[in-house]
Every structure is written in C-alpha cells, then in structure tokens.
C-alpha positions as CSV (number, residue, x, y, z in Angstrom):
1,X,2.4,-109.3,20.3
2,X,0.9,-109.4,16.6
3,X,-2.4,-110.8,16.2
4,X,-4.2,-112.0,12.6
5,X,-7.8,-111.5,13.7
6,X,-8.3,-109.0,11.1
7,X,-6.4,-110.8,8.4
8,X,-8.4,-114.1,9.5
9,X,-11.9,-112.3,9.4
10,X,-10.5,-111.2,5.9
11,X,-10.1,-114.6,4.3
12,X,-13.1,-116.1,6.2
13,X,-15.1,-113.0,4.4
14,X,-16.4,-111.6,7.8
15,X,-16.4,-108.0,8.3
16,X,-15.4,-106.9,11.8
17,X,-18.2,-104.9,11.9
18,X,-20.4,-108.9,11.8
19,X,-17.9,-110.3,14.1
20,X,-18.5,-107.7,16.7
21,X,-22.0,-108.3,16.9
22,X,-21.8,-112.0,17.0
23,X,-19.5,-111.6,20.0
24,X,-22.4,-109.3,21.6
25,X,-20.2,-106.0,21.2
26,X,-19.6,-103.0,19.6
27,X,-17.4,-102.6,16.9
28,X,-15.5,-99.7,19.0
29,X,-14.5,-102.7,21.9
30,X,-13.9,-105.1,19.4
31,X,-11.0,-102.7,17.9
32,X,-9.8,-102.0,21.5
33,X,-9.6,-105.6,21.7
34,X,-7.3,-106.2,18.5
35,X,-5.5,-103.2,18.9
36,X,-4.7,-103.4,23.1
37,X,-3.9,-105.4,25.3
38,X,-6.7,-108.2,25.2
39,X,-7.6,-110.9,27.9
40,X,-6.9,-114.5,27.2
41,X,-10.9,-114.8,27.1
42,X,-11.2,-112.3,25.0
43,X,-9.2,-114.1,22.5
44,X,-11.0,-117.4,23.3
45,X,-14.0,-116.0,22.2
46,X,-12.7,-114.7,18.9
47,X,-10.7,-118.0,18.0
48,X,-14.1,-119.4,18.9
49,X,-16.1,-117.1,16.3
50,X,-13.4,-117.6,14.0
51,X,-13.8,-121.2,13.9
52,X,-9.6,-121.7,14.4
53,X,-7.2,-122.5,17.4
54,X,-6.7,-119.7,19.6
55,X,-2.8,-119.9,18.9
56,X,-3.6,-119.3,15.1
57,X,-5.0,-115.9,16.1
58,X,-1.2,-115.2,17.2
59,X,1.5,-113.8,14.6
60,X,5.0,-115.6,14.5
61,X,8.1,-113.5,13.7
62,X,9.2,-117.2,12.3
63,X,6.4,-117.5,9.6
64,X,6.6,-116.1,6.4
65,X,3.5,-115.9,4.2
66,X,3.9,-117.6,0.4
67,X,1.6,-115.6,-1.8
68,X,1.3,-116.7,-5.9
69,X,0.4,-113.8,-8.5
70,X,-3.1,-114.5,-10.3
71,X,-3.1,-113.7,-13.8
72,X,-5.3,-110.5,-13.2
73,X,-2.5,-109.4,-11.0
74,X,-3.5,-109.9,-7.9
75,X,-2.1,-112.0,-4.7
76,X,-3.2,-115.1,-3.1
77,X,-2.0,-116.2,0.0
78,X,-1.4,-120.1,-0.6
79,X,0.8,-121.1,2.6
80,X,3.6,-120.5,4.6
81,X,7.2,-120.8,5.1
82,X,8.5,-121.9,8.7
83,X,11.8,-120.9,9.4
C-alpha cells in the first residue's frame, strides 16, 4: 500500500512537522504512521486534517500523474491519467 500523505501535505503547503501537531502528535509517530502499517483511524484523521477523502490519501498503480514544464523549468502537476 502507497499512500500520498506527504505529497498532499506538499501541495496543500503543510509541513509534516505542522500536521503532526495539529493531529496532537509528534512528528516521530506521525512518520511511523506514513511509513507502517497505519489504522484506518489513523488515516481518518489525516484525510480529516487534510481536508480530502480518505481514499485520496491512497496511491493507485492505475493513475498516472500529468505534469506540464513551466518556463523556468520546473514541473507542475496539472492532473491525472486513469488507465
């Protein structure tokens, strides 16, 4: 199982470090969390934090991101392609 907690966190401009303490832990459980095997609470809560539906916190092998280039060479993520 893949989850996009810290890619979500990322384009919602929350550090994990701030999303820890708004879910009333540390930043060392939060990691266990994302990295382990986490509780379907667990991920509840994030989704919750993160203002999305817990199923977007989840990773599809089907999904492939659709970036564009910016003209000072970086990437933007601007959808994605459902196989």
């Amino acid at each position: 199982m893949t989850l996009r907690i810290k890619e979500i966190a990322k384009s919602k401009d929350i550090s994990l470090e701030a999303l820890a303490n708004h879910l009333e832990m540390n930043r060392v459980s939060l990691s266990r969390i994302i990295n382990g095997n986490p509780t379907i609470e667990s991920l509840q809560k994030i989704a919750t934090a993160l203002e999305v539906p817990l199923k977007d916190l989840f990773k599809s092998d089907q999904e492939k991101p659709i970036y564009i280039k910016r003209k000072d060479g970086t990437f933007e993520q601007i959808g994605v392609l459902h196989k």
